[in-house]
PyMOL Python script that loads the backbone (N, CA, C, O; Angstrom):
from pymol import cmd

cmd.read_pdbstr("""\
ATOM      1  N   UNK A   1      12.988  19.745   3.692  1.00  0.00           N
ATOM      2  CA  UNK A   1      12.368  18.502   3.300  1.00  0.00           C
ATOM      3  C   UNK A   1      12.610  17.459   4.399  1.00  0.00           C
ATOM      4  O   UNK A   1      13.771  17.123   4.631  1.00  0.00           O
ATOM      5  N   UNK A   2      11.576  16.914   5.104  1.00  0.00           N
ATOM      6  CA  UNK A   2      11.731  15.990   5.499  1.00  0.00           C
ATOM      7  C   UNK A   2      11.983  14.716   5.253  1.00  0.00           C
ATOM      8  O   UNK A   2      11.613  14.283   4.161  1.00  0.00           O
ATOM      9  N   UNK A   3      12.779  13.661   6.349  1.00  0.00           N
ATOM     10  CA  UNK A   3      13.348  12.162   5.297  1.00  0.00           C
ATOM     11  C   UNK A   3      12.373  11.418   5.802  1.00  0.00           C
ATOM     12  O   UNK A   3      12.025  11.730   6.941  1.00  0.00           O
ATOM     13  N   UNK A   4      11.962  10.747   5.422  1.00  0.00           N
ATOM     14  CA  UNK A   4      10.981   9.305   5.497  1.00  0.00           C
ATOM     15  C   UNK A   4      11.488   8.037   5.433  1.00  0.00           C
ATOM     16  O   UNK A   4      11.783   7.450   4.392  1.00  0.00           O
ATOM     17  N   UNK A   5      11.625   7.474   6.912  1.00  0.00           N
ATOM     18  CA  UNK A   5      11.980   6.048   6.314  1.00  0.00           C
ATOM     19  C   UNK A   5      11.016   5.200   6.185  1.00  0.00           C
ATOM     20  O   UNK A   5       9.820   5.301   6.462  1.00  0.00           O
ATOM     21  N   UNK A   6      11.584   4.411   5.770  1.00  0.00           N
ATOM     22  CA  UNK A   6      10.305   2.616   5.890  1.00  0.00           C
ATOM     23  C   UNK A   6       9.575   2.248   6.685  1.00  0.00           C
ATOM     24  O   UNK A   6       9.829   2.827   7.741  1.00  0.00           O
ATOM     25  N   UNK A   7       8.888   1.676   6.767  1.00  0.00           N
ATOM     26  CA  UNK A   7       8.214   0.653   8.094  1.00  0.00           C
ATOM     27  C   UNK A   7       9.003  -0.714   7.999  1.00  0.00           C
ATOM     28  O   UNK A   7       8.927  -1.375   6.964  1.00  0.00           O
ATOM     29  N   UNK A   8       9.860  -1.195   9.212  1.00  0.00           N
ATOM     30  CA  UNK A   8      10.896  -2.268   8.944  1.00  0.00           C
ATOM     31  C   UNK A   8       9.982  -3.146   9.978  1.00  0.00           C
ATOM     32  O   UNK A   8      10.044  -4.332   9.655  1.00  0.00           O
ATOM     33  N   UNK A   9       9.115  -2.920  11.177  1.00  0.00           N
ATOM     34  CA  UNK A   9       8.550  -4.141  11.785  1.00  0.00           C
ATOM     35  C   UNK A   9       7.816  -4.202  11.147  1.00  0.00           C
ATOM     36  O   UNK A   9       7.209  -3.314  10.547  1.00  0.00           O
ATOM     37  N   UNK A  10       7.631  -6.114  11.135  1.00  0.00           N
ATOM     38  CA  UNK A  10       6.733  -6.640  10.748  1.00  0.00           C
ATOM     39  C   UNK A  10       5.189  -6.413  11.533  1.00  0.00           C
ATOM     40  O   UNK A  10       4.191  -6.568  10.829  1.00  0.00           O
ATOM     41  N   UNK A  11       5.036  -6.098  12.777  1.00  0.00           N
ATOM     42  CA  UNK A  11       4.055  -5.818  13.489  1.00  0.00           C
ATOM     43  C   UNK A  11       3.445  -4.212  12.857  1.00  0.00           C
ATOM     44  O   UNK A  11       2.258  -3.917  12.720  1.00  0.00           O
ATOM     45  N   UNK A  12       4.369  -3.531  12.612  1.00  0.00           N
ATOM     46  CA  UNK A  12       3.758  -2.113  12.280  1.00  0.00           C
ATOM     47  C   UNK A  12       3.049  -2.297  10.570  1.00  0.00           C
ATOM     48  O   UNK A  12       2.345  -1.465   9.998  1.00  0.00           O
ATOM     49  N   UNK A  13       3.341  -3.171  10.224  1.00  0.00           N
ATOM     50  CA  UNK A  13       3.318  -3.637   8.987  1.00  0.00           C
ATOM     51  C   UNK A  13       1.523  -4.219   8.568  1.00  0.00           C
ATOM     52  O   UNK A  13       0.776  -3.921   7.636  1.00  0.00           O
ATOM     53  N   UNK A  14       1.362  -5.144   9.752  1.00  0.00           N
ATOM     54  CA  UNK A  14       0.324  -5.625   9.764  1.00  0.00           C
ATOM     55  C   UNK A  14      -0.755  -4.601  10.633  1.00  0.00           C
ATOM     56  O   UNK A  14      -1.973  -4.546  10.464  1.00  0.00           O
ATOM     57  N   UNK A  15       0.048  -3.825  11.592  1.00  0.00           N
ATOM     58  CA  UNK A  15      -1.237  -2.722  11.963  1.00  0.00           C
ATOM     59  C   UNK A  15      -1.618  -2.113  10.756  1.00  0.00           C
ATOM     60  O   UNK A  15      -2.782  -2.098  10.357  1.00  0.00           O
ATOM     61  N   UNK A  16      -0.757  -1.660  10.221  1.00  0.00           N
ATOM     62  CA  UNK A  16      -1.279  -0.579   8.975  1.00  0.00           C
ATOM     63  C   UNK A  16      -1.875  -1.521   8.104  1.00  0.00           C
ATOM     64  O   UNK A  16      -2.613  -0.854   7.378  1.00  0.00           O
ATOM     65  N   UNK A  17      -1.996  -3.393   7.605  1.00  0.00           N
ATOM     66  CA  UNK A  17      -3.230  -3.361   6.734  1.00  0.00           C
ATOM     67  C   UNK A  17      -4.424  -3.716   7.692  1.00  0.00           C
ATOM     68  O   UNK A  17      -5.538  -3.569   7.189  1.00  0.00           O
ATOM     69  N   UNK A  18      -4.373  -4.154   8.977  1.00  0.00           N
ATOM     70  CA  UNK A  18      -5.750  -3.851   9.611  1.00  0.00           C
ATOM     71  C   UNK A  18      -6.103  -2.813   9.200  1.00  0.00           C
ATOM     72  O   UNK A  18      -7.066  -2.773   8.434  1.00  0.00           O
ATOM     73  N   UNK A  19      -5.293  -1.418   9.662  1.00  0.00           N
ATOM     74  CA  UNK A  19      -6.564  -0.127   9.688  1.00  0.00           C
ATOM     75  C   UNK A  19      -6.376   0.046   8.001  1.00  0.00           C
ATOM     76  O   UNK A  19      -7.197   0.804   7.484  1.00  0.00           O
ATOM     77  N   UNK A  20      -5.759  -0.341   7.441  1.00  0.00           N
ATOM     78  CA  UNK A  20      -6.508   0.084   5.698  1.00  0.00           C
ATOM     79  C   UNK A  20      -7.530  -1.062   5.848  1.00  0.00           C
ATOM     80  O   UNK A  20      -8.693  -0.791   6.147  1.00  0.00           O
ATOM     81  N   UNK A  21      -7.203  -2.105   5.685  1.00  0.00           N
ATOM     82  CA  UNK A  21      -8.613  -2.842   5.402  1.00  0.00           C
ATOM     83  C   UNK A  21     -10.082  -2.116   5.933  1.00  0.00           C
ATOM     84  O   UNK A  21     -11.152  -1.995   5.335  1.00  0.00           O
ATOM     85  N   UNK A  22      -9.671  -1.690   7.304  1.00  0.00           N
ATOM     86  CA  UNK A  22     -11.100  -1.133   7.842  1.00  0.00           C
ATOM     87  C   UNK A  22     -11.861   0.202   6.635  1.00  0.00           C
ATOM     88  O   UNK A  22     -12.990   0.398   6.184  1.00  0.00           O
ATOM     89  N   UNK A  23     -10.949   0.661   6.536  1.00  0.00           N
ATOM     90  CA  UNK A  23     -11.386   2.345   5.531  1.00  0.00           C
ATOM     91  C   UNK A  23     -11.881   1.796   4.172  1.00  0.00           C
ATOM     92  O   UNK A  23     -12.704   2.386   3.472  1.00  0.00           O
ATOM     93  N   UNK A  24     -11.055   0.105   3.731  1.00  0.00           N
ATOM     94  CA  UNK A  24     -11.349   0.032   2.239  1.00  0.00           C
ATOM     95  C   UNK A  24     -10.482  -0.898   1.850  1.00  0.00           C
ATOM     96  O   UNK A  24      -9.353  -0.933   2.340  1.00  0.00           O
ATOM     97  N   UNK A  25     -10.920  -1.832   0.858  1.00  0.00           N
ATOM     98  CA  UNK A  25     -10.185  -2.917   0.104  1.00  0.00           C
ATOM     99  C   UNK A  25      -9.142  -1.881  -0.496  1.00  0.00           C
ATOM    100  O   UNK A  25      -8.229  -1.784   0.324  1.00  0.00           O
ATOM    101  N   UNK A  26      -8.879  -0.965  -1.734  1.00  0.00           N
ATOM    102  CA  UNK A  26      -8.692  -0.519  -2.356  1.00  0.00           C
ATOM    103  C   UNK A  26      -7.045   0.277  -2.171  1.00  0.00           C
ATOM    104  O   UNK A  26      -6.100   0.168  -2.952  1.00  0.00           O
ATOM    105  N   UNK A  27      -7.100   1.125  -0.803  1.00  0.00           N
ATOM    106  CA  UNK A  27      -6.188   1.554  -0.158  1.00  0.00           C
ATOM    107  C   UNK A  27      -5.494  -0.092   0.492  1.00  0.00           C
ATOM    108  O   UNK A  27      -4.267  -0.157   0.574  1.00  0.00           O
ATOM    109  N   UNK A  28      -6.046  -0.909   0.773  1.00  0.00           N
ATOM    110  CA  UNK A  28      -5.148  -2.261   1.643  1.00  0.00           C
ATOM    111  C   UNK A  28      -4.501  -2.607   0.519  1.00  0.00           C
ATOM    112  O   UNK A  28      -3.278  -2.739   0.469  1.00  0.00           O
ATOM    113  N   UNK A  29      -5.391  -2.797  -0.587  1.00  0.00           N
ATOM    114  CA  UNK A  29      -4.897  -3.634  -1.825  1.00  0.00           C
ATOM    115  C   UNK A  29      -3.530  -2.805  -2.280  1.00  0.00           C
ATOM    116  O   UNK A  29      -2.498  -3.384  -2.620  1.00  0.00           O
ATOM    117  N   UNK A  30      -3.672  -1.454  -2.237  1.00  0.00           N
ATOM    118  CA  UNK A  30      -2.318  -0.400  -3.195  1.00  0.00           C
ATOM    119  C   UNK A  30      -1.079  -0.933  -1.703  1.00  0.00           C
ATOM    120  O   UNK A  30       0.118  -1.178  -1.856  1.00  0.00           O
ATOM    121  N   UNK A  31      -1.797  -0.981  -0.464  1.00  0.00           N
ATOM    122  CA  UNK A  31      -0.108  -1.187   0.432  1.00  0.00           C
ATOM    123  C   UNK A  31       0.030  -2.162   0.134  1.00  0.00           C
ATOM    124  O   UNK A  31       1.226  -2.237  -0.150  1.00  0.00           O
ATOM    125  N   UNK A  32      -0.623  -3.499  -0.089  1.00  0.00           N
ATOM    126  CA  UNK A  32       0.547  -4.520  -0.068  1.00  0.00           C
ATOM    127  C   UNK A  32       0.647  -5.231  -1.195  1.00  0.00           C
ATOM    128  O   UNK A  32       0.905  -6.434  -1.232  1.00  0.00           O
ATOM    129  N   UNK A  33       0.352  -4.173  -2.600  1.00  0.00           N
ATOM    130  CA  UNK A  33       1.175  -4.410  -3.510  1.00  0.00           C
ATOM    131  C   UNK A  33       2.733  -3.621  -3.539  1.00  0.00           C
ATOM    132  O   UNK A  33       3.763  -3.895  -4.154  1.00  0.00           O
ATOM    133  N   UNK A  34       2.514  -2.925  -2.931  1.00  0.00           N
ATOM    134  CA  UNK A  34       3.847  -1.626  -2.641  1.00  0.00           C
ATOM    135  C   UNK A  34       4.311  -2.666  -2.105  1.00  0.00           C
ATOM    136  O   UNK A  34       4.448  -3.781  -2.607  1.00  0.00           O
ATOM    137  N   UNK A  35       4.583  -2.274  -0.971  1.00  0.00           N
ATOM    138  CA  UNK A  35       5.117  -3.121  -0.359  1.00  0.00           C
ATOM    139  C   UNK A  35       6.049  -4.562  -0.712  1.00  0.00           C
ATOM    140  O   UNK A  35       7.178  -4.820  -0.294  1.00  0.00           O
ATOM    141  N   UNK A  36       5.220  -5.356  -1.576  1.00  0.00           N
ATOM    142  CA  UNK A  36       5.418  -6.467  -1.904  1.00  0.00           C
ATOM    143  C   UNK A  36       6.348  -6.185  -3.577  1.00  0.00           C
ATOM    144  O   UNK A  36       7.306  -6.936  -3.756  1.00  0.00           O
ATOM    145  N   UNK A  37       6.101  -5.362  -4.462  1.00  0.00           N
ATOM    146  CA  UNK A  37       6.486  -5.277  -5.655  1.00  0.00           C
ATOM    147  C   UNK A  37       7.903  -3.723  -5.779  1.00  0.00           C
ATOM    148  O   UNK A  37       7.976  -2.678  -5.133  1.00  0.00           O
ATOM    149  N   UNK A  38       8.475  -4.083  -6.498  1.00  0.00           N
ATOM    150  CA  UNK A  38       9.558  -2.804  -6.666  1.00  0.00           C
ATOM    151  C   UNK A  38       8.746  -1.777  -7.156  1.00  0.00           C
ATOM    152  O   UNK A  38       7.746  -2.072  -7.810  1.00  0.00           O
ATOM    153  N   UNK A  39       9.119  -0.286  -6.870  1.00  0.00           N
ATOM    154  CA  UNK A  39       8.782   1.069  -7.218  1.00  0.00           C
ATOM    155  C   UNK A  39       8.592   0.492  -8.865  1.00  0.00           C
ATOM    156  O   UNK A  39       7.479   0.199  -9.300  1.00  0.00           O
ATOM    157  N   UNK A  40       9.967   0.372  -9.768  1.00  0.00           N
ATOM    158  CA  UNK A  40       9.832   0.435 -10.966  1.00  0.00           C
ATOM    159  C   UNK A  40       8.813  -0.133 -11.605  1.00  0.00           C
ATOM    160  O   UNK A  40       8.207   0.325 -12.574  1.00  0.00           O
ATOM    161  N   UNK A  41       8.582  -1.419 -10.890  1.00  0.00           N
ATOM    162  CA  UNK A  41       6.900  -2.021 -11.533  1.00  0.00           C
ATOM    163  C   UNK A  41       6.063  -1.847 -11.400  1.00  0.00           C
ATOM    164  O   UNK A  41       5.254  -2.483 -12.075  1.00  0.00           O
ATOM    165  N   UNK A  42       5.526  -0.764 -10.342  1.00  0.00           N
ATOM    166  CA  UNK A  42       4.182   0.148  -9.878  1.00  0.00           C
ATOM    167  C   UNK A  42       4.174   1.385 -10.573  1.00  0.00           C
ATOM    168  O   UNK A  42       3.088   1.729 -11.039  1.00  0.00           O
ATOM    169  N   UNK A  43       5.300   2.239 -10.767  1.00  0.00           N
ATOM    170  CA  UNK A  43       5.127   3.407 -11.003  1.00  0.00           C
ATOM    171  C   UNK A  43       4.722   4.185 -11.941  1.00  0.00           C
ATOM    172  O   UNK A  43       4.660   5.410 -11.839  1.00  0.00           O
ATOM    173  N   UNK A  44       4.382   3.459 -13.031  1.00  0.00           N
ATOM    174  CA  UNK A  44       3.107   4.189 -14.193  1.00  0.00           C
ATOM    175  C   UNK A  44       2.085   3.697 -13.893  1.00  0.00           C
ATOM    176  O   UNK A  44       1.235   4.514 -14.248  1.00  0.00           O
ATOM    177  N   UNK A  45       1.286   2.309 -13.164  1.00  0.00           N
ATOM    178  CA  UNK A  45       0.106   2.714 -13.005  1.00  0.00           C
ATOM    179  C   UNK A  45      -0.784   3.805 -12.629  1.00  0.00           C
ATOM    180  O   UNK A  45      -0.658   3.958 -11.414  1.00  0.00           O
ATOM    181  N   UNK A  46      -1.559   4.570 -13.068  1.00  0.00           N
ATOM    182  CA  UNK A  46      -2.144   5.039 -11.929  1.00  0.00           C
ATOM    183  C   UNK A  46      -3.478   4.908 -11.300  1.00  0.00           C
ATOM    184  O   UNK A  46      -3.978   3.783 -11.268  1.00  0.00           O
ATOM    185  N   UNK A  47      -4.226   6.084 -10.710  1.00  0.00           N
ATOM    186  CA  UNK A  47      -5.152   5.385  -9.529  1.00  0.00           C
ATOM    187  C   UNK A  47      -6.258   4.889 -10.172  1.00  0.00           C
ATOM    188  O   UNK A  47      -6.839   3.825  -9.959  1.00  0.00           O
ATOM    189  N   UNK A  48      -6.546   5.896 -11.116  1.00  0.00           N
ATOM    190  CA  UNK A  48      -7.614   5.524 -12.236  1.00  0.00           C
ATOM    191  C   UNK A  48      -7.604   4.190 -12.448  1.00  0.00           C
ATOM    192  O   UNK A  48      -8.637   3.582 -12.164  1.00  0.00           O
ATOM    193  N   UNK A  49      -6.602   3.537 -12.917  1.00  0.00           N
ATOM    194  CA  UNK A  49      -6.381   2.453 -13.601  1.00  0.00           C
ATOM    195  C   UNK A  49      -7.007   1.212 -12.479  1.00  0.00           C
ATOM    196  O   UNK A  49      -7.610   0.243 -12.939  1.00  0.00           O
ATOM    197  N   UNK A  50      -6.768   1.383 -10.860  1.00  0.00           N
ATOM    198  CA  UNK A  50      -7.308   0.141 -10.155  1.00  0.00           C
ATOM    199  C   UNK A  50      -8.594   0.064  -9.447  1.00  0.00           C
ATOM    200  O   UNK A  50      -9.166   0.557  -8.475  1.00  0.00           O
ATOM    201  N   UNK A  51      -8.768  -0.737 -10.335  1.00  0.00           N
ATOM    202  CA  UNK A  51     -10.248  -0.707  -9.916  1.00  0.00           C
ATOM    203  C   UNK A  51     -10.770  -1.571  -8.488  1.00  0.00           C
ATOM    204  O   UNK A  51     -10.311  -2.713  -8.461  1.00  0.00           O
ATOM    205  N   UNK A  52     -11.514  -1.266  -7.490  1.00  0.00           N
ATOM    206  CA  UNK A  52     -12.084  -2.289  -6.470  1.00  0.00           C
ATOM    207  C   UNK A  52     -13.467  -3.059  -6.988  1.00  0.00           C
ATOM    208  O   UNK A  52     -14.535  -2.493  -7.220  1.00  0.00           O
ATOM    209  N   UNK A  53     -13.181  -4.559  -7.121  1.00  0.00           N
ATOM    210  CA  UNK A  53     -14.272  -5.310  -7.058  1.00  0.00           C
ATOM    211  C   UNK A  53     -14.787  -5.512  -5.906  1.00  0.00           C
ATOM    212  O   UNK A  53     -14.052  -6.012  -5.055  1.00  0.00           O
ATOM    213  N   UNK A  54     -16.365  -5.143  -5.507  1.00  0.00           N
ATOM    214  CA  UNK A  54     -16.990  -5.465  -4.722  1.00  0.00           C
ATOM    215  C   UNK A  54     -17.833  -6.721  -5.014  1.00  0.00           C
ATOM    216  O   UNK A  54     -18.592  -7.169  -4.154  1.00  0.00           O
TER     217      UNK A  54
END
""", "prot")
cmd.dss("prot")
cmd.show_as("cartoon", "prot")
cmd.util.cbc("prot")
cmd.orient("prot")
């Protein structure tokens, strides 16, 4: 099993929601609620559940 750490720069942080934004609101929107909110308060949503308003 491989270990995974974090993304700790703030620069790598903001590359990754440029290139999500480019692919899709939807994927930008799930990183920087992660990001921003604890595991425990995300982790029964699921994908079904978020919807993208266009």
């Amino acid at each position: 099993m491989k270990i995974v750490q974090p993304i700790r720069s703030k620069a790598k942080i903001n590359e990754m929601k440029i290139e999500l934004k480019k692919k899709g609101t939807r994927d930008y929107l799930l990183f920087v609620t992660g990001i921003n909110t604890r595991i425990k308060n995300i982790r029964h949503h699921k994908i079904k559940s978020i919807r993208c308003i266009k």
